[in-house]
Wavefront OBJ file of the C-alpha trace (Angstrom):
o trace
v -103.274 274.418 138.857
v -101.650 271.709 140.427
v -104.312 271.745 143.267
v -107.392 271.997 140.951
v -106.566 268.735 139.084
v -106.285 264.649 139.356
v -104.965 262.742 136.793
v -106.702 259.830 137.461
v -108.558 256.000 135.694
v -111.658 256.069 133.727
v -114.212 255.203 136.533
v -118.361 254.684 135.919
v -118.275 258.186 138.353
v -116.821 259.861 134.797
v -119.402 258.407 132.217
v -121.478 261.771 131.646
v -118.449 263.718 131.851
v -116.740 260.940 129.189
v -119.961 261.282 126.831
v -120.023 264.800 126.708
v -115.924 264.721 125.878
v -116.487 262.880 123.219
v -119.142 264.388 121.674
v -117.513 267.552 121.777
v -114.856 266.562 119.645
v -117.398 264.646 117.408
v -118.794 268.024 116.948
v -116.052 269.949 115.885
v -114.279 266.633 114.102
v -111.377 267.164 116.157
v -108.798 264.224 116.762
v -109.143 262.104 120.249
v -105.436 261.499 120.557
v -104.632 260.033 123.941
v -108.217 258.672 123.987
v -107.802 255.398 123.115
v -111.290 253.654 121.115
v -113.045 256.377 122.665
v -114.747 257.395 118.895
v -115.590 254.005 118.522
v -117.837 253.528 122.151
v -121.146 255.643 121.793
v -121.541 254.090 125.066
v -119.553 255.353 128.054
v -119.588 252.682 130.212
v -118.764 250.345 127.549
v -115.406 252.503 126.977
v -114.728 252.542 130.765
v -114.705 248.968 130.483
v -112.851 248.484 127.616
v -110.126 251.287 129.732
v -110.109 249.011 132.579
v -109.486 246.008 130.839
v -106.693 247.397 128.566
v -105.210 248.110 132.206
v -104.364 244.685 132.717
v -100.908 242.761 132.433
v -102.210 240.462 130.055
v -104.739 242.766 127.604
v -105.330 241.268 124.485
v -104.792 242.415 121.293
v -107.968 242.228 120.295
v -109.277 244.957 122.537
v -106.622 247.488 121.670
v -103.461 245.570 123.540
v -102.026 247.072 127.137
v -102.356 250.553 127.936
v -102.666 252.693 130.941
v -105.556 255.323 130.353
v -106.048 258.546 132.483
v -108.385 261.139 133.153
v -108.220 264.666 133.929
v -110.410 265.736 136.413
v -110.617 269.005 138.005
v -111.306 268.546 141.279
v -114.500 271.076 141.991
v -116.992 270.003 139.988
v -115.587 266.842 138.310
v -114.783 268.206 134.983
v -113.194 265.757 132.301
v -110.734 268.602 131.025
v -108.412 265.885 129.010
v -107.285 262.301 128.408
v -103.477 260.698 128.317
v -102.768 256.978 127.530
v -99.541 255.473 127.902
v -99.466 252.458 125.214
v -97.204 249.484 126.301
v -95.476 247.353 123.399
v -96.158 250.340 120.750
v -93.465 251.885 118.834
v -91.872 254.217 120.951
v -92.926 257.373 119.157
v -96.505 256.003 119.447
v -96.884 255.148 123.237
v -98.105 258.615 124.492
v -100.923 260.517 123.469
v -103.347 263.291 124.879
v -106.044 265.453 124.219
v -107.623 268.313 125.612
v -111.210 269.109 125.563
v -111.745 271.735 122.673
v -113.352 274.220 125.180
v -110.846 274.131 127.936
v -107.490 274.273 126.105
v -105.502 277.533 126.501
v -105.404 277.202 129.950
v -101.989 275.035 130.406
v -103.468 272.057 131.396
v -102.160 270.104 128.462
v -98.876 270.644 129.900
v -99.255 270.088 133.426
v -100.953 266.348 131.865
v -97.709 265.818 130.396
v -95.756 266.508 133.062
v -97.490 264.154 135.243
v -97.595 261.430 132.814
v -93.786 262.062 132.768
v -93.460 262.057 136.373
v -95.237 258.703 136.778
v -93.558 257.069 133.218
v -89.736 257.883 135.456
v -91.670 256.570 138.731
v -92.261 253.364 136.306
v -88.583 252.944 135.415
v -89.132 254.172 131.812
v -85.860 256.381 130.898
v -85.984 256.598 127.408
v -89.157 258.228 126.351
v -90.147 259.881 122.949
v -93.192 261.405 121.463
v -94.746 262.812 118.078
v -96.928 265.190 117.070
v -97.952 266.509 113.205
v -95.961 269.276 112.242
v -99.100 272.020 111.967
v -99.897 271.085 115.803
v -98.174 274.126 117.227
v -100.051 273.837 120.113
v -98.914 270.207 121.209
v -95.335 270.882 120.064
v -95.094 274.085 122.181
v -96.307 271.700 125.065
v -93.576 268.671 124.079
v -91.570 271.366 124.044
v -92.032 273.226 127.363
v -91.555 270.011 129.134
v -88.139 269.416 127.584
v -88.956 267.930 124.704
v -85.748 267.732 121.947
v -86.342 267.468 118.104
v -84.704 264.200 117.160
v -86.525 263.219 113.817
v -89.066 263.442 110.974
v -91.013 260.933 109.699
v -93.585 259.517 107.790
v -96.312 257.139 109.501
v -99.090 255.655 106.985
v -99.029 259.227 105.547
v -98.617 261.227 108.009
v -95.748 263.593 108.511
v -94.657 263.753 112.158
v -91.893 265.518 114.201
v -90.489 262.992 117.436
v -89.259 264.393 120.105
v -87.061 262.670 123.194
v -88.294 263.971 126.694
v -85.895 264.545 129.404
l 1 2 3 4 5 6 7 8 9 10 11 12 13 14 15 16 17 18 19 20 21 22 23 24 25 26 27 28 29 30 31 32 33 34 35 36 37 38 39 40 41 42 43 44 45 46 47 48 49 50 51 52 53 54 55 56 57 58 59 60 61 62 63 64 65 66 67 68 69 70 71 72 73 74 75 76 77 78 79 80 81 82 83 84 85 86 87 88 89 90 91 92 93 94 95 96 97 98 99 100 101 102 103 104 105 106 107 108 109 110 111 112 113 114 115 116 117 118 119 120 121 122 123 124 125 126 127 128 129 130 131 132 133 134 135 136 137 138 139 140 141 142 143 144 145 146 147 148 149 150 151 152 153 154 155 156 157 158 159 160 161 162 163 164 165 166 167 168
């Protein structure tokens, strides 16, 4: 897998590939964790812009506040399989999420994103990294898990019951 797939920015290249990702999960009423305002920007380019701009040292609040967005592309055909976003300044539990496209997941690539993002978050200096996912999200917590991820707490976020888990 590792040589069918980039992790990669949003770029104007991606905007079909970023409206039909989105609409897919609008269809089914899935989450777009790791997505930033994605549900929010019927126009793709408009959310590509608002990516690039969150990129920035100095990102504004108003627009969503820093964050590093990225893209998973498989190589071949430029396929947007799934999205990760690293969010600076957020609570700690808070600052990763991802998603994979409803009709490719199964296929391990939600792992090999997190891997990546973990590989590049040590590359960054960041040592102390944790993550959360809802309890009934076997599939994300078997991925957390499979890349070393430790059960540290429980808790409750505006109503939401979520398991956090410190990555090695």
């Amino acid at each position: 897998m590792n040589d069918d797939l980039i992790l990669t920015e949003p770029d104007e290249k991606y905007a079909e590939e970023v409206r039909t990702y989105r609409q897919e999960f609008i269809d089914i009423g899935d989450h777009m964790d790791g997505c930033g305002a994605l549900r929010t920007f019927e126009d793709p380019f408009e959310y590509i812009d608002n990516c690039q701009k969150r990129m920035q040292e100095d990102a504004a609040k108003e627009i969503g506040g820093r964050a590093d967005q990225f893209l998973c592309i498989r190589k071949e055909d430029n396929h947007l399989i799934g999205m990760m976003q690293y969010r600076y300044g957020a609570d700690p539990k808070f600052q990763i999420g991802y998603s994979v496209r409803p009709s490719d997941r199964g296929n391990g690539c939600a792992k090999w994103m997190l891997q990546k993002l973990l590989e590049w978050l040590e590359e960054q200096g960041k040592t102390e990294i944790t993550i959360a996912c809802e309890p009934s999200n076997v599939a994300s917590e078997h991925v957390i898990l499979s890349c070393g991820g430790k059960l540290i707490e429980n808790c409750n976020y505006k109503g939401i019951e979520l398991n956090v888990y410190r990555m090695n």
